[in-house]
N, C-alpha and C positions, 0 to 999 in steps of 0.2 A: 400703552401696550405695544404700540407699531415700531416706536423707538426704540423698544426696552431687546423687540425681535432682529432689526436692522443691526442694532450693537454687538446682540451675541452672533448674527451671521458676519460681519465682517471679522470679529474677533478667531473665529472658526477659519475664515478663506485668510486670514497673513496666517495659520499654524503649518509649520513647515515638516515635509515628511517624518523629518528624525525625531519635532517634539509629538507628532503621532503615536511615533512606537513608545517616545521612552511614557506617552500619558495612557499606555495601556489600560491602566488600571480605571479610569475617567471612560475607558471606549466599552470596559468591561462593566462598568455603573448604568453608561446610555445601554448597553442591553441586558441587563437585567430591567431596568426601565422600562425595553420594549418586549422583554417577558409580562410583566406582569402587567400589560395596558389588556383593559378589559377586553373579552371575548365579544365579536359583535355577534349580536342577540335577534332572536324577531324573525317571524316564518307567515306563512298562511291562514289560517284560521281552519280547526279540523271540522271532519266533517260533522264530529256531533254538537258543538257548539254552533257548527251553521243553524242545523236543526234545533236547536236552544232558542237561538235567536228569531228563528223567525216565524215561533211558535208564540214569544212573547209579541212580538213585531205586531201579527196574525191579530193576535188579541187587542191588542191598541194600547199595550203598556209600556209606553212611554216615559214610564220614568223608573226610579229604583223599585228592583221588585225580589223579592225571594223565592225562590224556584227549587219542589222537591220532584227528583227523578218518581215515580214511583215503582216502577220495574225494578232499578237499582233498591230503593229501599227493600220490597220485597225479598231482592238475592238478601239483601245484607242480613234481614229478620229469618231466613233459610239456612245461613252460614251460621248463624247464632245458636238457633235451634239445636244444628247438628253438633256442636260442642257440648252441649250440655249431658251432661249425665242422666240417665232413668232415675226418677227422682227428683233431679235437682229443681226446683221450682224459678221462676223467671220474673223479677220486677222490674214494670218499667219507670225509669226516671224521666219524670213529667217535666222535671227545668229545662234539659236538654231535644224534649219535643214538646214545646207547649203551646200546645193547639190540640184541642179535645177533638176532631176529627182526625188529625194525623193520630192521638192515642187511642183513639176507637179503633182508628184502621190497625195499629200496632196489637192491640190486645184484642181484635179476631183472627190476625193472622200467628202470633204468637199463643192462641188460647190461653189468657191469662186474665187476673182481674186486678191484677198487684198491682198499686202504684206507689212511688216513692215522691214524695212534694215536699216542697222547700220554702213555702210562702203562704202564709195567712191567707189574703185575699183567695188563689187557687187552689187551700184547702176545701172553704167555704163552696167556691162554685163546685169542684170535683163531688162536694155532699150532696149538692143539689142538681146537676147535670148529670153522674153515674155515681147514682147511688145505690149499687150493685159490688161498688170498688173497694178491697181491703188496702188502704190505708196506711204507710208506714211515713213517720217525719224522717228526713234526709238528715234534719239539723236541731239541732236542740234549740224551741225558740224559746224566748222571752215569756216567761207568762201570763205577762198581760197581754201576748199576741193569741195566745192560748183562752184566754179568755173573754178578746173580742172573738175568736172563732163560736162558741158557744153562745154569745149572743145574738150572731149573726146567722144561726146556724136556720132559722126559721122553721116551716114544714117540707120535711122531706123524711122519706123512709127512711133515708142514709141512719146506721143506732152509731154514735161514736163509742157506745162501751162496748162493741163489740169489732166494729168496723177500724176505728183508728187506734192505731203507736204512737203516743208520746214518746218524743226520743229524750234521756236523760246522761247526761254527762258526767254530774256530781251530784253529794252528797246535799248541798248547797240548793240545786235546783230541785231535786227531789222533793226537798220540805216545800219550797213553793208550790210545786206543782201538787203536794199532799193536801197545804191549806186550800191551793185553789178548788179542788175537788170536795172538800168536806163545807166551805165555803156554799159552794154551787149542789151538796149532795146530789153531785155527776161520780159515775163508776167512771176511771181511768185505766187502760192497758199503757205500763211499763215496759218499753224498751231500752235496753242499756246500753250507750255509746262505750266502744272499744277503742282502745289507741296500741293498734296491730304494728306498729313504726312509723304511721303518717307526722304522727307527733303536732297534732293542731286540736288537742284535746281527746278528753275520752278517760276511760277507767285504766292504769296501766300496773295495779295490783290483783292479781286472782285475788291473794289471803284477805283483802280487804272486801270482799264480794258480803264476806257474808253476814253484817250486820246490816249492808241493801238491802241486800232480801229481806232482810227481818224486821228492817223497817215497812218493805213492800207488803207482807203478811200478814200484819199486825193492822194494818188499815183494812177491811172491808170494800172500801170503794177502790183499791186498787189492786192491780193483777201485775205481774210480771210476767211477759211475753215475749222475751228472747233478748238477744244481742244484734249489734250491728257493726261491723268491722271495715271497713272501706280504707281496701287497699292500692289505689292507684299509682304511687311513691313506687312501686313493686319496680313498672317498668322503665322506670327512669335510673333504675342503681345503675352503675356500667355495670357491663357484663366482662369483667376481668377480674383475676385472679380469685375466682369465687364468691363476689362480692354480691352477685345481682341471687347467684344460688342460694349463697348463707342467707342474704337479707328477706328471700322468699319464706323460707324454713322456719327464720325467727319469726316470724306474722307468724305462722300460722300456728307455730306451738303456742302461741302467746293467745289466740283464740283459741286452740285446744284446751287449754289451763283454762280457761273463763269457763268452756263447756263442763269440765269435768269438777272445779267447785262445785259448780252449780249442781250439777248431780250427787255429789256428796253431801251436798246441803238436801236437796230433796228426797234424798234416798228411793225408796220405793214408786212415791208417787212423782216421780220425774217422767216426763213423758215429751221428749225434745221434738217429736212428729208433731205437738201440737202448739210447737213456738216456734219463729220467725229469726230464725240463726242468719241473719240476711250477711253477706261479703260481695268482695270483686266491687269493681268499675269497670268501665269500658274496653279500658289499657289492659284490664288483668282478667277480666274473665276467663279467659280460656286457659287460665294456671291453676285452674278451677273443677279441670275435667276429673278427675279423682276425688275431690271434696269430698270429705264423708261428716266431718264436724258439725259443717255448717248445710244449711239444706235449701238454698236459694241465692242466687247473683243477682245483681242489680246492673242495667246498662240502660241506655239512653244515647250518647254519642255516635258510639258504633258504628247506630243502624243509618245516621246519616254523611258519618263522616267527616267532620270538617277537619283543618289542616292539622292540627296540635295532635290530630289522631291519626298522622301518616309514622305510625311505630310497627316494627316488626312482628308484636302481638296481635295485629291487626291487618297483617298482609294480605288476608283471605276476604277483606272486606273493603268496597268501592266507595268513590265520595258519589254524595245522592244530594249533596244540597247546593246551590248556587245562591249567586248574586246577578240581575242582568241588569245593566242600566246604561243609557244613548250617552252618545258622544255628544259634545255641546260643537265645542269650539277643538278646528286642530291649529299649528303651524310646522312651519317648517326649517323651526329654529329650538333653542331652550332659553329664550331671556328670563335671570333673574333678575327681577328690578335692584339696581343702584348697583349690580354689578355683571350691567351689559357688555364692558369690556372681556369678560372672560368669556363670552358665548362662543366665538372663534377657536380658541385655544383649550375647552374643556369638549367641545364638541371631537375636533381634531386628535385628544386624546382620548376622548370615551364614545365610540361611535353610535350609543344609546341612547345618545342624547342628541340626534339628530333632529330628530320631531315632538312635539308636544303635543298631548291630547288633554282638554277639560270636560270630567263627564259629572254629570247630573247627579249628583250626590258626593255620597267617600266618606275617608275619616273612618269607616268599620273595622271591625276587627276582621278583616279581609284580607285577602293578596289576589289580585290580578293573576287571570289563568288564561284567558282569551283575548286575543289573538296571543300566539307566545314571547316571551320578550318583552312586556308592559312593566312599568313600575315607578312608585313613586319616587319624586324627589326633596329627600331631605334636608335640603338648603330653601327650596323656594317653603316647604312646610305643606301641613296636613290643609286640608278643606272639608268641609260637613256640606259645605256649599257648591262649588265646583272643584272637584279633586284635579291637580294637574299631574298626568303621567307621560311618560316619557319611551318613546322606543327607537328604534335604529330604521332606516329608510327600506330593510326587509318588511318593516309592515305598513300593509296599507290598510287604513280607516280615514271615514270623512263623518262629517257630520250628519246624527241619526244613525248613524250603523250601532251595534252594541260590545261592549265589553263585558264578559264573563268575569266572577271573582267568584273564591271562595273563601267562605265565613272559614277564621281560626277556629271558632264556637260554635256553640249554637246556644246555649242560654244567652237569654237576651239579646245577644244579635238576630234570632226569629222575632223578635220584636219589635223592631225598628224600622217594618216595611207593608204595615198591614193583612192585608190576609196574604198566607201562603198559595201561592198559586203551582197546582200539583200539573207536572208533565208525563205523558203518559200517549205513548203510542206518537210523536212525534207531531201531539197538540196539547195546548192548556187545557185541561178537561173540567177541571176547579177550582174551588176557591177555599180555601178552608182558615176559619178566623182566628187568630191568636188567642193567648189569656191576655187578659186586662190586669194593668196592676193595681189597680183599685185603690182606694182614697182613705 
C-alpha cells in the first residue's frame, strides 16, 4: 500500500502545468471524489440519553436491556385517543407490546379490553391472566394451533364462545375450523380476513361473501362476528400523482362492498354495532378519523415507536422504546482482520471510522442513536456477541459508558432482553415481564 501511494505521488509531482489544465477533466473527477467523501459524524451525548443511561447505570444493568419511556408512552396512548372518532372503539396489538403489564398499563390508560394476538401460546396465557379481554386473532392460524389452544385452555372464566375471533381467510379454513368445532361441540365466533390491497391473503370478492355466510349459519356452533381489514400498505404508496390518494379509496370501498353484502344478506336482522368491523394499523390509523364502515382500529407500534414507524402518519407521536447496553472494548483505529492495510487509507477517506467501539450484545433489529454518529460496519459484519461500531473522533466513549439503540420493531425484539425495564421520572421504576413463547 506505501508503495502503491509513493508511485502515485511521484507520478502527480513530474505532471507539468500544461498536462494540469489540459487533465481538467481528472481534476474535475478528484472533486467530485471530494464531494462526495462522507460527512464527518459524531457529537456529544444529549441530555436525555445521559439521563437513560444512568438510570440504567443506577440499577446495575449492565448488560443489554430494553427500556420503555413511560411518560412518552402515555403522550403517545393521549395522541391516539385524540384521533379517534366518538365511537370508534380501540384494539390493542398484543405482538407489538407483549408484555401483560405494559398491556394492562395500555388498556387502563386507553380504557379498553380489546386485544388483537397472533400466537397460540399468548392466546392461552391472555385466557388465563386477563380474562376480562375480548379477543380478536390478528392471523388466521393453523387449526391444530386452534385446537391446542382448547386444550390447553384449562380453568379460567376466560368463555371462548363468547370472548374469542377466530380469524378466517378461506373457504378452505373455514371447513376446518367448522369440523374442528363440531369435533370439540365448542361454539366458535367467525371473523372474516379482508384483503383491502395489502394482498398477503384474505377474502377479495364481496359477490362471493355470500355462500360464507351461509355456510356460517347453517352450523349452530358457529357465529359470524365481523371483518378485519388491515391496511398498513396505505402508507407506504408514494404520495404522487394520486397514487397514495386512489390507493387509500380503493381499501376502503373494497371494505365497504364487504359491509354492505353483508347487510344485504342479513337484511333486517343485521346489526354491525354488534360485530367487530376491526381496520387500520399503526402507519394508517389516523386515515381513520372519519371511518363510519368500520367501528374499531387496531394499533400497537405507535404507542411505542420504534424506527420503521418514523412515517409522516405518525409525526405526532415520539419514540418510547430503547435499547441500552455497555461499551466492552474501544480503539482507536478500524482494523478489519486480513485487511489491515486499508485502515490508513479508508480511515483518511471516511472520517467515521476513526474509532471502534465493541458493545455487549447487537445483531438486533436496531440502529444506534446514542451518542450520535455510531454505526455498524458492514465489512467487518454483524455480532450477537460483541457488535463492533464505528464513529469519528467527535465521540467520546470508553469502556462501561452506554450506547442507546433503537428497536426497527418491537414484535419480538421485546423479547430478546428479559424483562422490560419501565423509565419514568428519570429512574428505573420496573420491571415488567415479557410473553414467553411457549413449547
Amino acid at each position: 500500500m506505501r508503495d502503491l501511494l509513493n508511485q502515485l505521488k511521484a507520478r502527480f509531482n513530474n505532471l507539468s502545468r500544461r498536462s494540469l489544465i489540459l487533465g481538467g477533466g481528472g481534476i474535475a473527477t478528484l472533486g467530485l471524489l471530494a464531494l462526495s467523501r462522507p460527512a464527518e459524524e459524531g457529537g456529544p451525548v444529549e441530555t436525555y440519553f445521559k439521563k437513560l443511561g444512568s438510570a440504567v447505570a443506577e440499577k446495575g444493568l449492565a448488560r443489554p436491556t430494553l427500556v420503555i419511556d413511560l411518560a412518552r408512552l402515555d403522550q403517545n396512548i393521549e395522541v391516539m385517543k385524540s384521533h379517534l372518532r366518538p365511537g370508534m372503539g380501540y384494539r390493542i396489538v398484543a405482538k407489538s407490546l407483549p408484555s401483560l403489564p405494559l398491556i394492562r398499563h395500555v388498556m387502563a390508560a386507553a380504557d379498553t379490553n380489546r386485544l388483537m394476538l397472533f400466537h397460540q401460546p399468548f392466546v392461552n396465557l391472555v385466557a388465563k391472566e386477563e380474562p376480562g379481554a375480548d379477543v380478536l386473532l390478528g392471523k388466521p392460524m393453523p387449526v391444530a394451533a386452534a385446537a391446542r389452544f382448547y386444550e390447553e385452555l384449562g380453568e379460567t372464566s376466560f368463555d371462548p364462545s363468547t370472548q374469542l375471533q377466530w380469524l378466517i381467510d378461506t373457504p378452505d379454513r373455514l371447513a376446518e375450523y367448522q369440523a374442528l368445532a363440531n369435533t370439540l361441540g365448542q361454539e366458535m365466533r367467525i371473523n372474516l380476513e379482508l384483503d383491502v390491497g395489502l394482498h398477503r391473503g384474505g377474502f377479495t370478492d364481496p359477490a362471493a361473501l355470500k355462500p360464507i355466510l351461509e355456510t356460517i349459519d347453517a352450523d349452530p356452533l358457529l357465529t359470524f362476528s365481523g371483518f378485519m381489514g388491515y391496511d398498513p400498505h396505505l402508507a407506504s404508496v408514494p404520495d404522487i400523482m394520486g397514487w397514495q390518494a386512489s390507493a387509500i379509496a380503493t381499501s376502503m370501498d373494497v371494505y365497504k362492498a364487504f359491509v354492505d353484502a353483508a347487510a344485504d344478506h342479513y337484511g333486517e336482522s343485521w346489526k354491525p354495532e354488534e360485530l367487530t368491523l376491526n381496520t387500520a394499523g399503526s402507519p394508517t390509523y389516523q386515515l381513520h378519523k372519519q371511518t363510519m364502515h368500520a367501528n374499531e382500529v387496531a394499533v400497537g407500534s405507535a404507542l411505542v415507536k420504534p424506527t420503521h414507524f418514523d412515517v409522516s402518519t405518525l409525526a405526532d407521536h415520539v419514540p418510547a422504546s430503547f435499547i441500552t447496553t455497555p461499551v466492552v472494548k474501544t480503539a482507536d483505529r478500524t482494523d478489519i482482520p486480513g485487511l489491515e492495510a486499508l485502515t490508513g487509507p479508508t480511515r483518511l477517506w471516511d472520517r467515521n471510522t476513526a474509532q471502534t467501539f465493541f458493545i455487549y450484545g447487537g445483531n438486533w433489529l436496531a440502529e444506534p442513536v446514542s451518542p450520535p454518529g455510531l454505526r455498524t460496519n458492514g465489512v467487518f459484519g454483524r455480532s450477537s456477541n460483541q457488535e463492533m461500531l464505528n464513529g469519528s473522533n467527535r465521540i467520546d466513549l470508553a469502556p462501561n459508558d452506554t450506547v442507546v439503540l433503537r428497536p426497527t420493531q418491537s414484535e419480538f425484539v421485546f423479547l430478546q432482553f428479559g424483562d422490560i425495564q419501565v423509565f419514568d421520572g428519570g429512574k428505573i421504576t420496573e420491571s415488567w415481564p415479557v410473553f414467553a413463547q411457549g413449547a
